[in-house]
N, C-alpha and C positions, 0 to 999 in steps of 0.2 A: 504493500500500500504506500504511495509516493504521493495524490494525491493530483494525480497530473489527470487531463480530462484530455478524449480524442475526438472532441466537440465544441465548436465554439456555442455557447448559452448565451450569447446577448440578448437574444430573442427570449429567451426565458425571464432573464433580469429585467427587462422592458415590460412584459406581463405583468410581471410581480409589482413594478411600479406601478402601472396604469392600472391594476383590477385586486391589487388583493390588501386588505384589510390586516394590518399585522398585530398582536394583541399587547398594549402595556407598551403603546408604540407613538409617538409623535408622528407623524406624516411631514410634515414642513421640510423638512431637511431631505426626505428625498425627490423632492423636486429637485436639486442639484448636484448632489449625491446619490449613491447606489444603496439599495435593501440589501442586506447579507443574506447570502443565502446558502446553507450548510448543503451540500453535494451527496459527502460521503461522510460512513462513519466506519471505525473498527477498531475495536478493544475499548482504550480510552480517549484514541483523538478522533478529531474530525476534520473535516477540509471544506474550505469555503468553495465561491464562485473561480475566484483569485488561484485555486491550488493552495493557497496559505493553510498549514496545519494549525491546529489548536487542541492542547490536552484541557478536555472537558472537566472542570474541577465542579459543577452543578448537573450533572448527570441530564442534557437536554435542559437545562435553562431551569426546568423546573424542578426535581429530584425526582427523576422519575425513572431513568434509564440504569436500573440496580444493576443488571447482569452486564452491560457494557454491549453496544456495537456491535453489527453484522455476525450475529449467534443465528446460524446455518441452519440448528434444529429448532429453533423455536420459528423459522421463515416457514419448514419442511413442517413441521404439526398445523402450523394456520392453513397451508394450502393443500394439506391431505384433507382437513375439516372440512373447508369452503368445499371442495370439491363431493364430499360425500353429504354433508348437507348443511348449509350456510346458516340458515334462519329457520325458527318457527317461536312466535310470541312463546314466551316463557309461560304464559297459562298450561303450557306443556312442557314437559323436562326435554332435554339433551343427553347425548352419552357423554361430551367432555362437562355441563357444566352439572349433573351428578356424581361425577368422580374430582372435581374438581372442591365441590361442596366438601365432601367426605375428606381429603384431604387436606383441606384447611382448616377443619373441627376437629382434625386430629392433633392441630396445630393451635389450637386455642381452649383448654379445660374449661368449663364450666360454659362454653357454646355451643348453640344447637341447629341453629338453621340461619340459610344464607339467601338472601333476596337481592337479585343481579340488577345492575342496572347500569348508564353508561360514564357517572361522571362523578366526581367525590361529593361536588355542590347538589347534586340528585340524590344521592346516597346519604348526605345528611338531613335532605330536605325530606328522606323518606321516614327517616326517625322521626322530624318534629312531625307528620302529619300520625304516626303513631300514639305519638304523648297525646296530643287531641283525641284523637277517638278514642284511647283508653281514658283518657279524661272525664267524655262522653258514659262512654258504659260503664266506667267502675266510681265514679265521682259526680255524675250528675251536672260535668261540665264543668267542677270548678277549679280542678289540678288541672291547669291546663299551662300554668306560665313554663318558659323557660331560661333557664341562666346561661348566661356565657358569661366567657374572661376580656376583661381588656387586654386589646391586643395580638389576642386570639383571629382567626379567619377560618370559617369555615363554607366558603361557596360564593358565587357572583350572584346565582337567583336573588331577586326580590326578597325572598324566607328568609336566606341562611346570610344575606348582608343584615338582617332584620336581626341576626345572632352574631353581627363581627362588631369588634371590639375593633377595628384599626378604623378610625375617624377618618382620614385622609382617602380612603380608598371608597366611605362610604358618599363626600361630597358631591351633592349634586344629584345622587339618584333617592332620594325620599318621595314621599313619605314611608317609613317603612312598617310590617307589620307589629301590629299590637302585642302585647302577652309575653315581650321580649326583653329580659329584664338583665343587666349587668353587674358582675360581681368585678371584685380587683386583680390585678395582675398579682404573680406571685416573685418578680425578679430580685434577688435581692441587692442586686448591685443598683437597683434602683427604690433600695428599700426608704430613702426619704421623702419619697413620696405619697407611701403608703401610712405616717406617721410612725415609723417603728424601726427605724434609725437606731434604735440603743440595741436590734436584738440582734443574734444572728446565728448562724448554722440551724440546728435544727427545732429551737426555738422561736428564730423567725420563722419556720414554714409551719411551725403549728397557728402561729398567729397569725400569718396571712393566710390559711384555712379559716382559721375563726371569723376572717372579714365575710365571709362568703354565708358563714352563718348566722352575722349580722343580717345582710340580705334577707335570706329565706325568712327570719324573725320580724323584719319590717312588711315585708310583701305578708306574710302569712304564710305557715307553711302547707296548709290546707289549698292554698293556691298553687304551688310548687310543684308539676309534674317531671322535670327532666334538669339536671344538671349537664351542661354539652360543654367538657373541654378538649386541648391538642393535650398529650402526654408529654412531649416537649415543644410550646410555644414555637412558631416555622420563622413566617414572613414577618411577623411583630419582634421579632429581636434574637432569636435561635434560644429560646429564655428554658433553662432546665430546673426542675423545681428543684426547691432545696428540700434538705431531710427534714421527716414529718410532715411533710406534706401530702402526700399522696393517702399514709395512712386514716390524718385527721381529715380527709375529704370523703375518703369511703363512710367512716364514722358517721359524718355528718348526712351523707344521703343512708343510709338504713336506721339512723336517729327518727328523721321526720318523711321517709316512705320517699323520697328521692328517687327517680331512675339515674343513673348514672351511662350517661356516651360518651364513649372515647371516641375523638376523630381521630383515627391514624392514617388517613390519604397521604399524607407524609413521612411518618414515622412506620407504617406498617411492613412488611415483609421484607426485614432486615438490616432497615436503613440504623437502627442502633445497634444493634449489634448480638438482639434478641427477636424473634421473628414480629413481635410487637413490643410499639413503646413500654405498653401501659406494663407491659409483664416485666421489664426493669424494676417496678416498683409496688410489684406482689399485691396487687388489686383485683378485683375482679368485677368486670362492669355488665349491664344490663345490654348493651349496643356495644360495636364495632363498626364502625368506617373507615372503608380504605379505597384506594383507587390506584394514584401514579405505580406504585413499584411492583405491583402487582403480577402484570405482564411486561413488567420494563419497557411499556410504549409501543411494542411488537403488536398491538391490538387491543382496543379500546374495552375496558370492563372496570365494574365498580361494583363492588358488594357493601350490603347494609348487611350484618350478623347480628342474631339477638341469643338472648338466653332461650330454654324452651318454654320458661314461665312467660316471658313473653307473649311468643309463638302462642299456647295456650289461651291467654286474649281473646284471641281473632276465630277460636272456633269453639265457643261456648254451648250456641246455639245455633245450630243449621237450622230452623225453622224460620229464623230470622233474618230476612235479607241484608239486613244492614252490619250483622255478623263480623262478617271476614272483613280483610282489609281490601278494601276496595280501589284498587293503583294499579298502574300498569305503567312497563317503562320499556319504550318501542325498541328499544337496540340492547335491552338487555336479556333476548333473544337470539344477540348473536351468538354462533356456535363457534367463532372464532375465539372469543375472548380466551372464555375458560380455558382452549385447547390449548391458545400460549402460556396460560397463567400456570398452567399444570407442568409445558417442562421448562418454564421460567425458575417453579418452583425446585424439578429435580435436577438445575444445575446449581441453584443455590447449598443443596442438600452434598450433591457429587462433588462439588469443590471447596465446601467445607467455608463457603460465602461468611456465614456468621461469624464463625472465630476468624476471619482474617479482617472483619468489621471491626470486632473489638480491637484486635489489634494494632487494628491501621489507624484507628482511632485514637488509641494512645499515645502513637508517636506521632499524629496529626495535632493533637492537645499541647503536646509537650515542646512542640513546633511553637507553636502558636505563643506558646509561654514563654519561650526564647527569645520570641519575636518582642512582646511585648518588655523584658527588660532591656531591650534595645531601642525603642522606639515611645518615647513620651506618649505621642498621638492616639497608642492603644489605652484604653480604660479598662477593659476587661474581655478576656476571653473564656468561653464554655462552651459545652456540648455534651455530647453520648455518641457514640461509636463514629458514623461516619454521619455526624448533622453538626458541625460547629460554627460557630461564629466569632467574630472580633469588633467587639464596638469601640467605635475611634469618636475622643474627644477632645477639645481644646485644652483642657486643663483637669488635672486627674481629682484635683481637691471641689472645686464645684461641680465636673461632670458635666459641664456646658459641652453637646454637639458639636463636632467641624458641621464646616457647611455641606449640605447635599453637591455640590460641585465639588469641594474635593473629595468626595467620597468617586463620585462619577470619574473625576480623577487616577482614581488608585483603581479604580476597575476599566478602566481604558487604559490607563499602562499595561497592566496585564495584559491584555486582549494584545496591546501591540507586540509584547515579549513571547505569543503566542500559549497564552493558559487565560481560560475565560473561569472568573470565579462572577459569584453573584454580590449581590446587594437588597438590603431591605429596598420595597419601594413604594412609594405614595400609599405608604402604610400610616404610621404613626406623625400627627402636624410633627413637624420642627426634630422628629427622633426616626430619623430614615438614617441613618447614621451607623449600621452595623454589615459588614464584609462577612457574605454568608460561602458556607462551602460544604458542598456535599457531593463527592465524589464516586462511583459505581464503584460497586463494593468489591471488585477485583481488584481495587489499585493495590500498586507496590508501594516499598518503601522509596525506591528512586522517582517513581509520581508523586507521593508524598513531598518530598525534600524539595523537586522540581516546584511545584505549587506554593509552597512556603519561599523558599529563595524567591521566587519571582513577586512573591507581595511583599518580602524583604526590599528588591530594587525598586517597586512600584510606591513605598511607603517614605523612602529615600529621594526621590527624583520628587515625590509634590512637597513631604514635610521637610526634607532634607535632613 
């Protein structure tokens, strides 16, 4: 793989300007300049229009591409599927996405059943339309609020912006839905914000739990049908709870009848280093969401997983038409998805993906850490396996922001030095200020070092 192309594409890139819509994107600027357009991919780099390489340090921009790049078999399962049979509304099973179900319940204790669908933002929006109807039939309508986190994101719908916590993202598209209620972030590097500056380690995450049950005690908790957080906060700051946290949240939802969702569209199928977030932190929840890493981008699928008390709900009474749950999600039907997600999953399994997550992730941290006594401009760095981050500030004692320019800065250096890392973005007003990185879970340790040395020179060249 060289990257060399035995076609001229100007006619491509010319398309791409005049008709296509690109996401989280400016338009302006290509009226005089060119749209990127990624060609090819394989392992961990990729190659632009240009031939120019790039080692992928966000897995596809979004963290979605776990297994890496031009994986032969997983091309070879979608096109044996498509070819034996592509679709049929999911009010019917499949043969890959019932082997694919089973296989993933093997992969989560205390889960029972998976409902397919095609998008993280669908898949969580299918939970909240869940907390409503059991609202409906076990409450008489009145458990029907839901909690999210500041900071948190979970979907572009209408609903599930109606549940994000990133202000800046939500501008402009209101009004949103009712019954949507906010609790606080839990970061502790940003613990003076939350009033609780004197605590920390695992005393602050008990107390920033307790803000959340402040919440549920003001709203009522007879109103409170679903708690919906990320297990490690993504696009809001790469934010990892601290100890006690997790436990005093479980607490808190089987205190006052709570359902508890995890969103893991991000953190799920071994982006930390355990086949889910939440299982770092020995919980156990009512809901699962997941989507990007699923199939590593090799074909579109999104699962909502519930417990079988759940499931139970929805078929109480077959005499009663309004019973079951009553959805349908047109593409989550496709027979391709599951068929990748299945040997998405036994390459993960055959190459031993998870333990070289943790690993990679340790010397990716410790990177990062190095970085930071080198460089003022860092305030803090964290993470879990391979999802970390580095927030850059002006001054480490107040924790005042650089600007979103020089952030855009340090992530265009890279890009020129050939390694594209991410960035918070039009996430949080005035706190888009965190160098996000999340690399397919094959990387080496000479990817690693590469990735770091290059935001070593990119951190040099704006802050000097």
């Amino acid at each position: 793989m060289d990257g060399t192309r035995d076609n001229d594409i100007t006619a491509v890139v010319e398309a791409d300007r005049a008709h296509v819509w690109h996401h989280l994107t400016q338009h302006k600027p290509f009226e005089e300049a060119e749209p990127r357009i990624i060609i090819e991919g394989k392992g961990m780099r990729v190659w632009d229009q240009n031939g120019k390489e790039y080692l992928d340090a966000v897995s596809g921009a979004v963290w979605t591409v776990n297994v890496g790049y031009g994986r032969e078999s997983i091309a070879n399962a979608v096109q044996e599927q498509l070819m034996k049979m592509c679709y049929f509304a999911q009010a019917a099973g499949s043969v890959p996405g019932s082997r694919f179900a089973e296989k993933l319940i093997e992969k989560m204790p205390g889960m029972s059943r998976v409902y397919y669908c095609n998008s993280g933002s669908e898949a969580n929006e299918k939970v909240f339309k869940m907390i409503r109807q059991i609202a409906h039939k076990k409450f008489g309508g009145k458990k029907n609020k839901i909690l999210y986190r500041d900071r948190d994101y979970h979907g572009g719908t209408l609903a599930t912006m109606s549940a994000g916590g990133q202000d800046e993202r939500n501008l402009q598209y209101g009004p949103f839905a009712p019954g949507f209620v906010r609790v606080p972030h839990c970061m502790e590097y940003r613990k003076h914000e939350l009033g609780l500056e004197h605590l920390e380690g695992e005393a602050f995450g008990i107390a920033a739990a307790d803000l959340i049950e402040e919440v549920i005690l003001r709203e009522g908790p007879e109103t409170i049908g679903c708690l919906c957080l990320e297990p490690v906060t993504a696009g809001g700051g790469v934010i990892t709870p601290p100890e006690g946290y997790w436990p005093r949240v479980q607490e808190i939802c089987k205190k006052y009848d709570i359902l508890l969702h995890i969103d893991e569209v991000v953190c799920g199928i071994g982006r930390t280093g355990k086949w889910f977030g939440y299982q770092q932190y020995g919980i156990q929840p009512d809901f699962v969401t997941m989507a990007k890493g699923v199939a590593s981008g090799y074909a579109a699928i999104a699962c909502m997983v519930a417990t079988e008390e759940v499931f139970d709900c929805f078929k109480s009474d077959p005499s009663d038409k309004l019973d079951h749950f009553r959805d349908i999600s047109t593409f989550g039907g496709c027979a391709g998805g599951p068929a990748a997600a299945l040997e998405n999953m036994r390459i993960i399994e055959d190459e031993g993906l998870l333990e070289n997550t943790t690993k990679m992730g340790e010397r990716f941290l410790a990177n990062l850490e190095a970085l930071k006594e080198k460089h003022a401009v860092i305030g803090d760095v964290r993470g879990k396996g391979l999802f970390l981050g580095a927030e850059l500030v002006k001054d480490r004692d107040t924790k005042e922001p650089v600007s979103e320019a020089q952030v855009g800065a340090v992530v265009a250096a890279c890009g020129a030095m050939g390694v594209i890392i991410g960035a918070s973005n039009r996430s949080i007003p005035e706190r888009n200020n965190t160098l996000c990185f999340s690399p397919s879970l094959i990387v080496t340790p000479e990817d690693v070092d590469l990735i770091t040395d290059t935001v070593d020179q990119a951190l040099t060249q704006v802050f000097g």
